[in-house]
Structures are given as structure tokens and as C-alpha cells.
C-alpha positions in Angstrom: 16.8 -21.4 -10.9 19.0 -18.1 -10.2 18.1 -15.9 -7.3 17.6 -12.5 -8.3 17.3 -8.9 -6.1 15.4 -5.9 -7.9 17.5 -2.9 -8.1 15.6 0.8 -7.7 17.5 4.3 -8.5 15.4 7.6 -7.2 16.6 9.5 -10.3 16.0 12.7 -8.1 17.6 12.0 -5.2 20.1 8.8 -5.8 18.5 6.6 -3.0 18.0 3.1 -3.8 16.0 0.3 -3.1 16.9 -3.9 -3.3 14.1 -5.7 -3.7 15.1 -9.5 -3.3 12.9 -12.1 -5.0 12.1 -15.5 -3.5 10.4 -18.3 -4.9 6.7 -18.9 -4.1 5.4 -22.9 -3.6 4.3 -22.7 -7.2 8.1 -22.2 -8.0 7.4 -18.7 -9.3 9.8 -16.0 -8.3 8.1 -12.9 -6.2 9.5 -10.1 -4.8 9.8 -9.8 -0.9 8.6 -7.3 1.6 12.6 -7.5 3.5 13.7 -4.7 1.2 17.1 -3.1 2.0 17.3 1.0 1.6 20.8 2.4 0.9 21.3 6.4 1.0 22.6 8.4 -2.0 25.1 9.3 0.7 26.0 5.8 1.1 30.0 4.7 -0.6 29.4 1.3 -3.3 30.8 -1.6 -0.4 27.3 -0.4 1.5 25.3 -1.4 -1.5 27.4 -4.2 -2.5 26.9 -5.6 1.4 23.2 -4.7 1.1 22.9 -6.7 -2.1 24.8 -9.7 -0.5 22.2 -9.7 2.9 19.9 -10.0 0.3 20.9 -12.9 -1.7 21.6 -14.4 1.6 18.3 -14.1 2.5 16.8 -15.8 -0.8 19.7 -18.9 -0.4 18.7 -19.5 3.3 14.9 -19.4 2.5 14.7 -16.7 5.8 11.0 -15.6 3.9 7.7 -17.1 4.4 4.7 -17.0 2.0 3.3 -13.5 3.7 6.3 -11.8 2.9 5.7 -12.1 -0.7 1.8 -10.7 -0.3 0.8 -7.0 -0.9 4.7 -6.0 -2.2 4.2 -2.7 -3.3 7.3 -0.6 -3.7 5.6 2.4 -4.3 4.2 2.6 -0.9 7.7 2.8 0.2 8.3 5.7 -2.4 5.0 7.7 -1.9 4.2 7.3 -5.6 0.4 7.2 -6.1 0.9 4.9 -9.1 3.0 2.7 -11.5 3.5 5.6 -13.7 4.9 8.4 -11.5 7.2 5.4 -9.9 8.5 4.4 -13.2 9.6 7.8 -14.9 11.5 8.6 -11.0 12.6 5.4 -11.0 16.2 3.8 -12.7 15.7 -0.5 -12.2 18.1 -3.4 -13.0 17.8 -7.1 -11.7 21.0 -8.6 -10.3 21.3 -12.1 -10.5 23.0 -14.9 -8.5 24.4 -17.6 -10.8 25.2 -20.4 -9.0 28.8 -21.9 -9.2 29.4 -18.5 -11.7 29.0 -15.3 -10.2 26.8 -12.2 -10.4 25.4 -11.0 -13.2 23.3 -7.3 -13.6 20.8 -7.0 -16.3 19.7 -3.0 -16.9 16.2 -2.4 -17.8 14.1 0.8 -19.7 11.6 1.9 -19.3 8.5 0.2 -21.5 6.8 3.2 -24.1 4.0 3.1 -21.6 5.8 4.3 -19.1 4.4 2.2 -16.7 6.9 -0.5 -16.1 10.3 -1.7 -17.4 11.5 -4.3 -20.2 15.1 -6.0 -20.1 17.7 -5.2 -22.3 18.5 -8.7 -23.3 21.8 -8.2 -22.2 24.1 -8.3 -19.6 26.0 -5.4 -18.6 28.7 -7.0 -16.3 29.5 -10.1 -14.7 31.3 -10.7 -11.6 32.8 -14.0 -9.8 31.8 -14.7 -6.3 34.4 -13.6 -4.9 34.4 -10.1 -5.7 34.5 -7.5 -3.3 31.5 -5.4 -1.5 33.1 -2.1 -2.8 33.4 -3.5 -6.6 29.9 -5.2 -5.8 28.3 -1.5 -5.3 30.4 0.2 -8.3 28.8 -2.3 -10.4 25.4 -1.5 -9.6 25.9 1.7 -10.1 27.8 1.5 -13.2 24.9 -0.7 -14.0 22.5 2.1 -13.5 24.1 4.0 -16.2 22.8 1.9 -18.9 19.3 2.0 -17.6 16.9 4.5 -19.2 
């Protein structure tokens, strides 16, 4: 199974949150509570190094089964519920292909507004051995497919 980190874009202020996913005993993949915050301020190599500590993480199993209880990202927001998250909210999955490279899937929002649906496509793949810098500028190009 590919590791995967959740990608979040404030749409109102540019701040994002990586969300990493590990997999549960059951061999179902759930989002941890180690979330990484980057600052609109922040240049793409802090994102890309962000997303890296993050697949890290997943690959060297550093989570236990309370970190994936109780994740909700909108209690790190302030959103009162799904739907006020989702409209300020930009998301994309990033996925670590073993032996391949990284691949980032953008998302849109469902009609509902109250959560997202993939693509079915990928934007952009990189190899492993990409930079940090050309990790972030991938996010965020990433981000502009996302609606």
C-alpha cells in the first residue's frame, strides 16, 4: 500500500496543513494527529521538507493507535463544522509510491459542500530524488487545480 499525507490550503489566508495517514491494525489508512503547519509566509523547500518529515513518519511506523483517534482537523482551524472547513479549505493527497516517486492527486469539492472527491487524476509526478524546493512548488502548483 502507498503512504499518503493530506494536503489543506486556508483559501483566505494561504496557511497549510499536512495531515499524514498511517495504517490502523485493520490495514485501513487513517489520518494522524502529528500534523505539520506551514505559514503562507513560508518559501516551497519548507513545505516540501514538511511533507518529507511526514512520509518519514508513516515509513518508520513513529504513530501508535491513539494518534489515529479523535483526528479532527477542524479543531485545529476553528471551523464549527465540515461545511464552513470545506468551502475555506483547498485539499489534495500526496502519495508515496514506493520504488516510483511522488504523486499529488487534487481534489473538489463534493456538491454538498461538505467534503471533497478526487479528480481521478494525477496532476504531477515526481522521482524520489527531487528536491524540497521542487517538492513544495509542486504542492502548490497542485493546489491550483483544486476547486
Amino acid at each position: 500500500m502507498d503512504n499518503s499525507v493530506g494536503i489543506f490550503k486556508n483559501i483566505e489566508n494561504s496557511d497549510i496543513i499536512l495531515v499524514p495517514f498511517g495504517i490502523d491494525q485493520s490495514g485501513v489508512s487513517r489520518g494522524l494527529k502529528q500534523h505539520e503547519l506551514v505559514a503562507s509566509s513560508s518559501n516551497p523547500a519548507v513545505i516540501g521538507t514538511k511533507l518529507r518529515k511526514c512520509f518519514d513518519m508513516i515509513e518508520n511506523k513513529e504513530y501508535t493507535p491513539d494518534d489515529m483517534k479523535d483526528v479532527d482537523i477542524k479543531r485545529i482551524t476553528g471551523d464549527k463544522n465540515e461545511k464552513t472547513f470545506t468551502k475555506r479549505h483547498l485539499f489534495q493527497t500526496v502519495f508515496l509510491v514506493k520504488q516510483k516517486g511522488f504523486e499529488f492527486e487534487p481534489k473538489t469539492r463534493n456538491k454538498q459542500n461538505n467534503g471533497y472527491t478526487g479528480k481521478g487524476e494525477v496532476s504531477e509526478e515526481l522521482h524520489l530524488s527531487v528536491s524540497d524546493e521542487e517538492l513544495g512548488k509542486a504542492v502548490l502548483r497542485t493546489f491550483e487545480m483544486c476547486n
